[in-house]
N, C-alpha and C positions, 0 to 999 in steps of 0.2 A: 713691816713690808710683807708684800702678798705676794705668792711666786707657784712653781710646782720644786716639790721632793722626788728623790727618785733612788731607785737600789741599783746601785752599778754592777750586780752581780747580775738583774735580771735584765736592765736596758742596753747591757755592752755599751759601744762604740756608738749606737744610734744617735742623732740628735733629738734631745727631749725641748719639745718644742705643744704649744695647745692643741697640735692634731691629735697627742696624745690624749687627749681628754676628751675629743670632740669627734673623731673622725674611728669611726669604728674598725675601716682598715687600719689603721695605726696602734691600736689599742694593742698590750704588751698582754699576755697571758688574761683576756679575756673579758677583766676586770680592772678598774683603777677605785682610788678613793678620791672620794669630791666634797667638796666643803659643803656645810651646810649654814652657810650663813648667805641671804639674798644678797646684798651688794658686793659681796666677792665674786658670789658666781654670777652676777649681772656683769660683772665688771670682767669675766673671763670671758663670757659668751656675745659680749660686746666687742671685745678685739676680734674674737676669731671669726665673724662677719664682717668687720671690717667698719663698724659701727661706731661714730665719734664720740670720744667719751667725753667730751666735754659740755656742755652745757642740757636740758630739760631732753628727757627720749618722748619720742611720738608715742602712742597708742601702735601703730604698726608695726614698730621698732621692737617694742615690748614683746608685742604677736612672735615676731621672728626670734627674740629670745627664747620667748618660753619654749615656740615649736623648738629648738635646738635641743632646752632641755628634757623637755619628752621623749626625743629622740633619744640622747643620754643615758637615759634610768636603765634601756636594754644591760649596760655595760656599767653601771656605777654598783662596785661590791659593799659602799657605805660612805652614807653621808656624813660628816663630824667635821667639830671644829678643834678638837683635842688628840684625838688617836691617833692622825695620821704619821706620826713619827715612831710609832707601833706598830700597825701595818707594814709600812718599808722597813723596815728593824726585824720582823718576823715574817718578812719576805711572803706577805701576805697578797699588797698589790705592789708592781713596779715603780709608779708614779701613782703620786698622789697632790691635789692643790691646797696648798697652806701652807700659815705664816712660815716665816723663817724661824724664830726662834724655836718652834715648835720641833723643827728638823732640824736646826742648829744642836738643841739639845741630845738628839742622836747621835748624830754626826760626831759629839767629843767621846761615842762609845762604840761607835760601829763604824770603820774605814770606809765601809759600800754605800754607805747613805748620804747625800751629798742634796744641796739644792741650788736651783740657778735662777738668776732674773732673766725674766721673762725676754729673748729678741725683739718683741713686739711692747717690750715695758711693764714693767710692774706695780703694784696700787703700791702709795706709799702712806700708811698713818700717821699723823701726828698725836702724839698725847696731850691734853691742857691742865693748867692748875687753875681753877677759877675763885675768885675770891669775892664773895657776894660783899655789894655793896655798901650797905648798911652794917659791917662789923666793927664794931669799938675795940678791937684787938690786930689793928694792923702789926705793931711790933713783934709779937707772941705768932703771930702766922708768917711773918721775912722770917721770925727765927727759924723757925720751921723751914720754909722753904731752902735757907742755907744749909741747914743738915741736909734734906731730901738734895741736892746738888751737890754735896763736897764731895772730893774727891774719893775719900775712903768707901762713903756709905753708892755712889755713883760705879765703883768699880767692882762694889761688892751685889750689887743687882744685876750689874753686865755679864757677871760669872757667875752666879748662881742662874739666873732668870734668862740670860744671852739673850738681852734688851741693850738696843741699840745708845751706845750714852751719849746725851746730847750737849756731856761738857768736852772740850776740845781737848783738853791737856789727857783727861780720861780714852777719850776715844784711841788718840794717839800713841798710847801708850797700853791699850787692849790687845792681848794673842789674838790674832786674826782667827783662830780656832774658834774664836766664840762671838764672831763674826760671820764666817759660814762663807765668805765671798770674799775672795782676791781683793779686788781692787776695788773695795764700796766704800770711797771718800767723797766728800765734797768737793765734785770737777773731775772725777773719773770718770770711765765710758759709761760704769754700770748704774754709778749714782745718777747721772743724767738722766738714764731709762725709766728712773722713779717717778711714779705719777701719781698727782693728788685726784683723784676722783669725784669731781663736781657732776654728780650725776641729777640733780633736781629733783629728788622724789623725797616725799616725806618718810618719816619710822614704819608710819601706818601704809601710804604703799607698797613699799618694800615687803614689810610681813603679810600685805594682802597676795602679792605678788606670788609668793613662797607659798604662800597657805592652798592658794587655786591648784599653782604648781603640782604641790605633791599630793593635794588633792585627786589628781588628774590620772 
């Protein structure tokens, strides 16, 4: 799940909302940290214009991304897709846009650092196991995959990794600590807000996208 991080020491009381990320009067001490992955930050700069995220972007759509992120770069103190629970931990930037686990794992060591789904909704990823077709080891790969889902080995990547587990009795019975968010069930307010991101672009526009980008 994709969302923004933030240091409750430097953002008070304010609501942390994408203007921080986006609108340079709102920016918290000058700098924020922004991801550096193109469909996160397509997928942020598309809400905060108000841009459908669902199905293929125009050519013009894209224009008005990028001009957003151009604008941006004034105020982005670093791109990454790993530090930012660093940054807000060393009170570097106040907010920053990245995964939750990433800021989940601060969070079980610093009380100031907290992260919220998005009001306007957050990308949600799904992970897959794929099992090519043509294997003569179906049994030896279920065995597998029942280890990779029991309970034990499932609760013990929730807590080391504060990866969402996608077995029920597991989830259930996870410290919400290492969860990061209140009330992030199936049919809660916040799980609702979770959005699958059908953006229609291939790997290859995506990284042409980014490449022009910071080219720029």
């Amino acid at each position: 799940m994709f969302g923004i991080g933030y240091n409750t020491k430097i953002v008070g009381n304010r609501d942390v909302s994408l203007k921080m990320l986006f609108d340079k009067k709102s920016v918290i001490d000058k700098e924020i940290g922004m991801t550096d992955d193109p469909q996160e930050s397509i997928f942020l700069g598309a809400q905060y214009l108000g841009i459908p995220l669902r199905g293929s972007f125009t050519e013009a759509e894209l224009s008005k991304i990028r001009k957003l992120f151009l604008q941006q770069k004034e105020w982005v103190g670093a791109y990454s897709d790993t530090q930012q629970g660093y940054y807000l931990a060393s009170d570097t930037f106040a907010v920053a846009a990245s995964d939750r686990e990433i800021i989940v794992r601060q969070m079980l060591q610093h009380k100031n650092i907290k992260f919220i789904v998005l009001p306007e909704g957050s990308m949600m990823r799904l992970d897959n196991v794929v099992i090519h077709a043509s294997t003569k080891k179906d049994a030896m790969i279920y065995k597998f995959l029942e280890y990779l889902f029991s309970y034990d080995v499932m609760m013990h990547h929730a807590k080391k990794y504060c990866i969402l587990p996608t077995v029920k009795n597991v989830y259930k019975n996870l410290d919400t600590r290492y969860i990061g968010v209140d009330d992030l069930y199936p049919g809660s307010n916040s799980f609702k807000k979770l959005i699958i991101f059908n953006h229609g672009l291939t790997q290859k526009a995506l990284n042409n996208f980014w490449i022009q980008f910071k080219a720029s």
